[in-house]
SEMAR-405477 format. One record per residue: x, y, z of N, C-alpha, C in turn; residue in one letter. Coordinates in steps of 0.1 Angstrom, whole numbers, plus 5000, padded with zeros to 4 digits. Atoms other than C-alpha are relative to their C-alpha. Layout:
% SEMAR-405477
    nu    nv    nw   cau   cav   caw    cu    cv    cw  residuo
     X     Y     Z     X     Y     Z     X     Y     Z        a
...
//
This chain:
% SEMAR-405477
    nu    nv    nw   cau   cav   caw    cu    cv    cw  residuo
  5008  4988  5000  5000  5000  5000  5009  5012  5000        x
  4992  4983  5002  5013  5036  4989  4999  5005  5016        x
  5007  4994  4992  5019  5056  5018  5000  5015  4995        x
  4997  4986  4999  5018  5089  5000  4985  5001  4985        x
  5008  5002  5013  4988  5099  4979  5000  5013  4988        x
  5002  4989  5004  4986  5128  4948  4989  5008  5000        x
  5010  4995  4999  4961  5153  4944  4990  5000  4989        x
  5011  5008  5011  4927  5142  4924  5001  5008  4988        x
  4991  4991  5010  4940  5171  4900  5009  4993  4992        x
  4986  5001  5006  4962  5159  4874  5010  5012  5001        x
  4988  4993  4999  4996  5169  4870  5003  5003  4987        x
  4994  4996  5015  5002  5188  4834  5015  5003  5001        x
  4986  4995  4994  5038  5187  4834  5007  4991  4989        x
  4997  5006  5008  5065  5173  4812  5013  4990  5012        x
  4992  5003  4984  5081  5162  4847  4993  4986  5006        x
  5005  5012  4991  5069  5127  4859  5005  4999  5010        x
  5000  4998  4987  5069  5123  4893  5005  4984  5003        x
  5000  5015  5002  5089  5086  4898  4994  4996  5013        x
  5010  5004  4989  5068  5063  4919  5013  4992  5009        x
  4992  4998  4994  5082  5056  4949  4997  4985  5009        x
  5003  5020  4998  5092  5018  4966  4991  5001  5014        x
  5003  5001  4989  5079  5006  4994  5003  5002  5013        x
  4993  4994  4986  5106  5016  5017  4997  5010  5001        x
  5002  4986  4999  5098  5047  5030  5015  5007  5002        x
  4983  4994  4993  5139  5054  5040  5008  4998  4985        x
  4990  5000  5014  5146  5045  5001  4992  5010  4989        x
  5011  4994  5006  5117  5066  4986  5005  5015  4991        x
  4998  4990  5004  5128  5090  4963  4986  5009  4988        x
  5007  4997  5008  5107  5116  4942  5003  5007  4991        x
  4992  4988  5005  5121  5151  4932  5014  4996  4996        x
  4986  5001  5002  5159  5148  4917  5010  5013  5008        x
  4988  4988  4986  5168  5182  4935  4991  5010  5001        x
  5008  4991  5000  5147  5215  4940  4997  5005  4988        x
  5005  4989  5009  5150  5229  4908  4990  4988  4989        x
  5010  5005  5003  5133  5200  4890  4984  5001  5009        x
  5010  4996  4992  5108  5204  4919  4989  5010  4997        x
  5004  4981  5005  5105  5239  4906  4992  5001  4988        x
  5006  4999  5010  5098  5228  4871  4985  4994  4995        x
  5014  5007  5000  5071  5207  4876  4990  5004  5009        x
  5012  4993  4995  5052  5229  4904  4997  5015  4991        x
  5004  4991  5012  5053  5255  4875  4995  4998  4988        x
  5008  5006  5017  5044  5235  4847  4980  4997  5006        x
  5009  5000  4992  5015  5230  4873  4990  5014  5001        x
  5008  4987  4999  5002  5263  4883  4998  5008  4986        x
  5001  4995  5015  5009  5276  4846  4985  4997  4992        x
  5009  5006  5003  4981  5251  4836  4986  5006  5008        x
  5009  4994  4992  4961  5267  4870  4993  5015  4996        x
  5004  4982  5004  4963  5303  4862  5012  5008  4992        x
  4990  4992  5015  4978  5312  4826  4994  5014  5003        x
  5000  4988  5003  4963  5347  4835  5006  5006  5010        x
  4987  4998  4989  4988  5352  4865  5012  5004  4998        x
  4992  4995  5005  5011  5371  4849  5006  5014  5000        x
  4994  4984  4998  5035  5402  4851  4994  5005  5011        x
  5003  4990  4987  5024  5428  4874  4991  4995  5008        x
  5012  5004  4992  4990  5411  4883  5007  4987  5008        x
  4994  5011  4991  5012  5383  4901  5012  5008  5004        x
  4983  4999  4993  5043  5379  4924  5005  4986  5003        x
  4996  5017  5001  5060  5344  4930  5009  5009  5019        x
  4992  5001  4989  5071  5350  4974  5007  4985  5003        x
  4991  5011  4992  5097  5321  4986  5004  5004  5011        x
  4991  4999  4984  5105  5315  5019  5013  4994  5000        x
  4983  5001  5002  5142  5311  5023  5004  4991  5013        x
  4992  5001  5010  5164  5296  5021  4995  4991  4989        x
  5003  5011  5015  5152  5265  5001  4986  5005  4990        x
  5007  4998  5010  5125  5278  4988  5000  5008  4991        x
  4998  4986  5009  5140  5304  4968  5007  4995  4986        x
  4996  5006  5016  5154  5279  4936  4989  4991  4998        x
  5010  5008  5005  5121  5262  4937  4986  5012  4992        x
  5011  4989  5005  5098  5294  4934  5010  5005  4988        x
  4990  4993  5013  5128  5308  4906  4993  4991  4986        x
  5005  5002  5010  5110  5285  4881  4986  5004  5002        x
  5019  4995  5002  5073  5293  4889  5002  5014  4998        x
  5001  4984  5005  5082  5333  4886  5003  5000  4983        x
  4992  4998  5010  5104  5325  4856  4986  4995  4986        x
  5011  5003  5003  5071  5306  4841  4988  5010  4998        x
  5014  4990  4998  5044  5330  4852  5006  5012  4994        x
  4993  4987  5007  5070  5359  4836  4994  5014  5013        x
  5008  4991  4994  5062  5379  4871  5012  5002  5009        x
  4987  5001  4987  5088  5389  4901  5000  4995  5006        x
  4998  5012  4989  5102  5366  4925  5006  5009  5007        x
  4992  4997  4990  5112  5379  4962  4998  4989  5013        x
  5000  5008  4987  5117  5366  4994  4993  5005  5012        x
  5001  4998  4991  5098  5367  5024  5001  4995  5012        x
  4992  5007  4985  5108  5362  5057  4996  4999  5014        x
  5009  5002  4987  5095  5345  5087  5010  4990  5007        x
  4987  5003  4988  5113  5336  5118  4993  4991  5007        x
  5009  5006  4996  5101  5306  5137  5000  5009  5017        x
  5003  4996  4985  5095  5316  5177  5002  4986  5009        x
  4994  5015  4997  5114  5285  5193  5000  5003  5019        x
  4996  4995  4988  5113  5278  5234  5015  5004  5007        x
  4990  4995  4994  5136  5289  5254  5008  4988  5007        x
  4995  5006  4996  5163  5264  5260  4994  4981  4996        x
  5002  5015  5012  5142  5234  5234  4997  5010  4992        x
  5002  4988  5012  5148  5263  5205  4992  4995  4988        x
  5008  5012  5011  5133  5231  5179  4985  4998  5003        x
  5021  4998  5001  5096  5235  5196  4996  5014  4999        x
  5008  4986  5004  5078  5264  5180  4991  5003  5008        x
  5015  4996  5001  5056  5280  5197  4999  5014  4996        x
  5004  4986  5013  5052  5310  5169  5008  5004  4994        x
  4993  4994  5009  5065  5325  5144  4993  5015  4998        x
  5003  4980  4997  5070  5365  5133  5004  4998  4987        x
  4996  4997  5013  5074  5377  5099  5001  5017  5005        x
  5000  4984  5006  5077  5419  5090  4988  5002  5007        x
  5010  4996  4992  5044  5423  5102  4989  4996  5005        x
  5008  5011  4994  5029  5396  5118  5006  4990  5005        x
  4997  5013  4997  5034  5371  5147  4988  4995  5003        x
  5008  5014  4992  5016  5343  5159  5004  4993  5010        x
  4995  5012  4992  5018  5319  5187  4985  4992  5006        x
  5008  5015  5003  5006  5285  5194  4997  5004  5018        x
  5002  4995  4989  4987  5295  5228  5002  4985  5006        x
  5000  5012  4994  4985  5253  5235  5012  5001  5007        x
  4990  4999  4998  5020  5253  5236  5007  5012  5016        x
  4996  4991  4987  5025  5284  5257  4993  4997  5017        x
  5007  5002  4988  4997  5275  5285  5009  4987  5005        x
  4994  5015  4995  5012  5237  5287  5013  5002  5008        x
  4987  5002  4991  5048  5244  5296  5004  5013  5011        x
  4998  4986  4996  5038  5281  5311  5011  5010  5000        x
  4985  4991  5009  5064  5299  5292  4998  5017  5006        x
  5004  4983  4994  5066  5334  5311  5002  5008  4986        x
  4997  4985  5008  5060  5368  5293  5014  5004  4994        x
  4986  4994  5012  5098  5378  5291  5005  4989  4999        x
  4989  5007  5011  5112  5345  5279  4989  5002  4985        x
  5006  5001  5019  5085  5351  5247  5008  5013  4999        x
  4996  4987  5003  5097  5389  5248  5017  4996  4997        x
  4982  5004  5003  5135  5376  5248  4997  4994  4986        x
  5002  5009  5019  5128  5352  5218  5000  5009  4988        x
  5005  4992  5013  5109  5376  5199  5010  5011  4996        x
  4994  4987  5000  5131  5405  5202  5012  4996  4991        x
  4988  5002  5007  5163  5382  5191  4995  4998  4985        x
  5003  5001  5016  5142  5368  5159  4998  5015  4994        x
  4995  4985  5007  5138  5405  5153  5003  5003  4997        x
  4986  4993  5002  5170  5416  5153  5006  4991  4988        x
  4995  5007  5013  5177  5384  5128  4988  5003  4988        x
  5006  5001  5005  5149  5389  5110  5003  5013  4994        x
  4997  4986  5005  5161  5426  5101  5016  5001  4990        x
  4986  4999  5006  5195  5415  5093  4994  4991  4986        x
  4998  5004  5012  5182  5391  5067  4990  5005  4989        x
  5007  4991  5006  5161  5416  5055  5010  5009  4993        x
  4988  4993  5006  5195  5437  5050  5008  4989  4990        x
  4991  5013  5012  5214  5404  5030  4993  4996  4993        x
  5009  5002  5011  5186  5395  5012  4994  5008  4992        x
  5003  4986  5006  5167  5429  5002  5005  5011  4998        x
  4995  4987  4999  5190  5455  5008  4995  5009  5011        x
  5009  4995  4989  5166  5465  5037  4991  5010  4994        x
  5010  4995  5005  5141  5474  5013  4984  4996  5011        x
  5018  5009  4993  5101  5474  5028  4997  4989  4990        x
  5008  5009  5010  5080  5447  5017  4993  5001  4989        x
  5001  5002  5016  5068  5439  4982  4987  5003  5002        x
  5015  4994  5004  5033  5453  4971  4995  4988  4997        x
  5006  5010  5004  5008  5426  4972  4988  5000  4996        x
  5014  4996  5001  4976  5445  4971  4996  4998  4987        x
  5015  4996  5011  4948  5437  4946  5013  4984  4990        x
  4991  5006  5010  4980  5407  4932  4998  4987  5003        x
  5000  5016  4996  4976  5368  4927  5016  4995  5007        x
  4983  5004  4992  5006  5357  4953  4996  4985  5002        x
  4991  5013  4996  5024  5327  4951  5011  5000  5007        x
  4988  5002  4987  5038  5315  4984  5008  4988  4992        x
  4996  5010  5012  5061  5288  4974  5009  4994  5012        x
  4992  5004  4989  5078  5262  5003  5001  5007  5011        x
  4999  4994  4983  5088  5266  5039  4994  4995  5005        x
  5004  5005  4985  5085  5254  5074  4988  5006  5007        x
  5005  4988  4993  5070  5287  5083  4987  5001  4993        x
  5010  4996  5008  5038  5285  5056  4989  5004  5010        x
  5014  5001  4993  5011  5288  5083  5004  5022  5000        x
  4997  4985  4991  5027  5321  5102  5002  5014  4981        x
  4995  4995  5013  5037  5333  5061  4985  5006  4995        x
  5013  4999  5005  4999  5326  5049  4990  5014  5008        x
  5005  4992  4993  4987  5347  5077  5002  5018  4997        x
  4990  4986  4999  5009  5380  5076  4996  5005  4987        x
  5001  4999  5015  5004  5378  5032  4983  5004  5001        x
  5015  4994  5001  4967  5379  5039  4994  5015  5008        x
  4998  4987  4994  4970  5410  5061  5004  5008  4990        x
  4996  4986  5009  4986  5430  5033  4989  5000  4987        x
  5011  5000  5012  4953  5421  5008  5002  4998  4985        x
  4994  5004  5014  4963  5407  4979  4986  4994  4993        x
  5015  5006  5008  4934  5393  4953  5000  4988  5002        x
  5001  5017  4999  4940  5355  4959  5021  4999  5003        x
  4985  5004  4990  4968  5337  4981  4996  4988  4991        x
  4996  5013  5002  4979  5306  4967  5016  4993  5003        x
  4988  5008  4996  5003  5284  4983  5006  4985  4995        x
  4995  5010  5009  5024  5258  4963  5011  4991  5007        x
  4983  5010  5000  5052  5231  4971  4999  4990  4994        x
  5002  5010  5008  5060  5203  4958  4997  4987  5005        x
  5006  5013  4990  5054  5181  4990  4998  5003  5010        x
  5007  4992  4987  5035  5188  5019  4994  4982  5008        x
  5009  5011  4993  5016  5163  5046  4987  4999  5001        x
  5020  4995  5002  4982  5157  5037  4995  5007  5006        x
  5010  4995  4995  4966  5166  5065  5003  5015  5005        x
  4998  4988  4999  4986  5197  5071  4996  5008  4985        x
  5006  4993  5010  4975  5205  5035  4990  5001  4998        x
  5014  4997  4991  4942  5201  5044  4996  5009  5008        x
  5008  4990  4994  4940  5223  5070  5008  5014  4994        x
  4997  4988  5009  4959  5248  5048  4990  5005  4988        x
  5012  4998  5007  4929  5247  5023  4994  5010  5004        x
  5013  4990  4994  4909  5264  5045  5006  5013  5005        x
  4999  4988  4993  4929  5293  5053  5010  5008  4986        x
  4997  4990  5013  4940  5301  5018  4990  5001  4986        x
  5009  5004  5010  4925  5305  4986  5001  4984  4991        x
  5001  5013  5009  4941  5276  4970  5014  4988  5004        x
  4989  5006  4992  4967  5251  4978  5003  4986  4988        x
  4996  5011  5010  4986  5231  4950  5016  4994  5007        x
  4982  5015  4995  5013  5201  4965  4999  4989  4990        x
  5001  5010  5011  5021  5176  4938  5001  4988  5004        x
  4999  5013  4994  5030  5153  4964  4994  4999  5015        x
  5006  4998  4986  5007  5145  4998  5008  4986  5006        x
  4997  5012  4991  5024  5116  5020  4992  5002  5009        x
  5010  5000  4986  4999  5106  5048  5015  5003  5011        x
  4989  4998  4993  5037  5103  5062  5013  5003  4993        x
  4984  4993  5007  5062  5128  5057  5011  4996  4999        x
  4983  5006  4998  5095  5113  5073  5006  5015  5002        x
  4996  4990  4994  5110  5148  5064  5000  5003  4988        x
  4999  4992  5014  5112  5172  5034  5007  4990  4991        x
  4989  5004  5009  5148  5158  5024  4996  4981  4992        x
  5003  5013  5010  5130  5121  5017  4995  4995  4987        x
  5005  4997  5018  5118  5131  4987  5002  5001  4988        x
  4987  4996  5008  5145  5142  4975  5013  4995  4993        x
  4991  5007  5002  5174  5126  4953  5013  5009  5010        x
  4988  4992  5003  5196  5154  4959  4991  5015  5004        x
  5010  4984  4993  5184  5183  4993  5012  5005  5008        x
  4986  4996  4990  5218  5199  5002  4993  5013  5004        x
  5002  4990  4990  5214  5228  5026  5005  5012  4990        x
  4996  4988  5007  5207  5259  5004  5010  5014  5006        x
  4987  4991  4989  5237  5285  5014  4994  5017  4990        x
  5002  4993  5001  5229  5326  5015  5004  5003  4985        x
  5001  4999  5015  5249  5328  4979  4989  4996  4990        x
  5012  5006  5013  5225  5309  4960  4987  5008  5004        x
  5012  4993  4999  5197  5325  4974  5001  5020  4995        x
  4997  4986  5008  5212  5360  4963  5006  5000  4985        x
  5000  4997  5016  5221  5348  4930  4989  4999  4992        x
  5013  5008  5010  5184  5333  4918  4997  5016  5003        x
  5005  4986  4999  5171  5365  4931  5007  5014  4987        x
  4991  4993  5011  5195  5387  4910  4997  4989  4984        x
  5001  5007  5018  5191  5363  4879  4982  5004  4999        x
  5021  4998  5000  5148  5363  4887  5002  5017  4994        x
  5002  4986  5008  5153  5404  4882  5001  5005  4990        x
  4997  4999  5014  5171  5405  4854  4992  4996  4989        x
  5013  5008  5006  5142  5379  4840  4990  5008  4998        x
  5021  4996  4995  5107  5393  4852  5001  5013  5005        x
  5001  4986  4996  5122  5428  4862  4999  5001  5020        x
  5000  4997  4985  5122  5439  4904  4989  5001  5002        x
  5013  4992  4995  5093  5439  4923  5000  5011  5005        x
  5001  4983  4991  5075  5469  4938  5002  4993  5015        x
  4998  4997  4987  5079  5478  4972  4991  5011  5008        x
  5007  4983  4997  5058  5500  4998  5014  5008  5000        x
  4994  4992  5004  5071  5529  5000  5005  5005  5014        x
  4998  5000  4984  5079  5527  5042  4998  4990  5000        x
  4996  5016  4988  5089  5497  5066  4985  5003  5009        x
  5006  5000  4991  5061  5485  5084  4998  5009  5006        x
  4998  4994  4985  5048  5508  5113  4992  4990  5012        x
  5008  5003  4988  5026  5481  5132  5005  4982  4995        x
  5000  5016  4999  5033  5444  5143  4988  4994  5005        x
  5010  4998  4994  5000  5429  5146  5002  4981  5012        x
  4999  5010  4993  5003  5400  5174  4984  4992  5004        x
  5005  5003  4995  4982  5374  5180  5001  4980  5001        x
  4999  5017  4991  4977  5336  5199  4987  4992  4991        x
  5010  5011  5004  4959  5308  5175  4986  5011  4997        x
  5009  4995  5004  4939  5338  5160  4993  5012  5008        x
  4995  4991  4986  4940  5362  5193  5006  5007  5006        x
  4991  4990  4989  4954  5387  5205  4997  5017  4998        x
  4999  4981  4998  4964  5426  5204  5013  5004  4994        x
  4987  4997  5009  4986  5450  5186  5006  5007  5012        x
  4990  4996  4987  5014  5456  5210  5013  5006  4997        x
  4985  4995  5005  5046  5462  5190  5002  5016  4992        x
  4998  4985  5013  5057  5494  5167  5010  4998  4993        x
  4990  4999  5004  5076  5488  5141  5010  4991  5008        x
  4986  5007  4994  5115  5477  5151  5003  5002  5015        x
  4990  4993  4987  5115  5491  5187  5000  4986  5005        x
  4999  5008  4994  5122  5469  5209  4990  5003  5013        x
  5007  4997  4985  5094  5458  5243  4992  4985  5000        x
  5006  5013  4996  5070  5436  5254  4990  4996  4990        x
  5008  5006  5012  5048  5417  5230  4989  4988  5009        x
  5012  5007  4992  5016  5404  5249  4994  4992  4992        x
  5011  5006  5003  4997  5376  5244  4989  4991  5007        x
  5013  4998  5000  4965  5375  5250  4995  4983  5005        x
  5006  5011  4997  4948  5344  5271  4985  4999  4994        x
//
């Protein structure tokens, strides 16, 4: 019995997807990201051939997802940038999330915080440091430009760890339709991603993930260069995205859908959340 199912959608693609054995620890699918790339764009192309130039944008979350979205931009002929979301890890088990922050939006997993009663200033410590990273790779990746103009534009999210906390923050800035793509997701997390975007194309659902890299012939750990050369090659292609025309002024916080705006901008303080 498969344990990995695709989506009742065919797949228009010149990309076959090889089937995969029965081991789950030998299971390959993708050859590397950027075939990954070619066949979730030969995909969406088929979805929305009128998703193009200006009226679209192609966002990746970085690192890896930024040579996989470089063929869906290069496809759709529209700009590709990066956006950037920081997970919110505890204090001292930094690998359990409870939330993530982007530019102008966090979240946190209130289960998480009530269970192990995580005080106020170790979230305020957390948050403050992903800030401070979250600004620098704002400076190595954008130049410390503001965020990309999404209003009234079909956006394509495209991979990442971080899609929940991404989906959220992207629909805050009002774009005409969110659509989120990879090339392999976990059913049921793409399931409950359905319902909180407009549309949600994964080429591959495993009931059991294992982990991104099993997918993969070939998932080496994408390094800052490559992510600043696709970017620079994407401009040259499809031209620079826009930008507002100011950094954020408001962080909006909130717990599992909850909370209050507490932050401003880059200062640094306490960031409440809300029982």
């Amino acid at each position: 019995m498969s344990l990995y199912r695709r989506q009742s959608t065919p797949i228009h693609n010149s990309f076959p997807l090889p089937n995969p054995t029965s081991n789950p620890m030998s299971r390959q699918s993708f050859t590397n990201r950027t075939q990954a790339g070619l066949a979730l764009a030969a995909e969406l192309s088929q979805r929305y051939p009128d998703a193009t130039g200006d009226s679209a944008i192609v966002l990746a979350l970085p690192r890896g997802g930024v040579p996989v979205a470089f063929s869906v931009a290069e496809r759709q002929r529209c700009p590709l940038d990066v956006f950037l979301v920081r997970k919110i890890g505890v204090e001292g088990h930094e690998e359990l999330a409870m939330g993530a922050i982007t530019e102008n939006c966090a979240i946190f997993n209130q289960n998480i915080i009530r269970m192990l009663k995580i005080p106020q200033d170790s979230i305020n410590r957390v948050v403050n440091r992903e800030k401070i990273e979250l600004a620098r790779r704002n400076d190595k990746y954008r130049q410390g430009k503001p965020p990309v103009v999404v209003r009234g534009k079909t956006v394509f999210l495209v991979d990442g760890a971080t899609m929940r906390a991404a989906n959220k923050a992207i629909k805050e800035m009002n774009p005409a339709k969110l659509v989120v793509a990879v090339p392999v997701g976990a059913a049921d997390t793409i399931s409950q991603m359905r319902r909180e975007v407009d549309d949600v194309v994964c080429l591959l659902q495993p009931t059991e993930l294992y982990g991104i890299g099993m997918w993969y012939q070939d998932f080496p750990q994408t390094k800052d260069a490559e992510v600043l050369e696709v970017l620079q090659r994407a401009a040259r292609i499809t031209g620079p995205p826009h930008v507002e025309s100011v950094m954020p002024e408001e962080l909006k916080v909130s717990g599992d859908g909850a909370g209050k705006l507490e932050e401003m901008g880059r200062k640094e303080g306490a960031m409440k959340v809300e029982e």
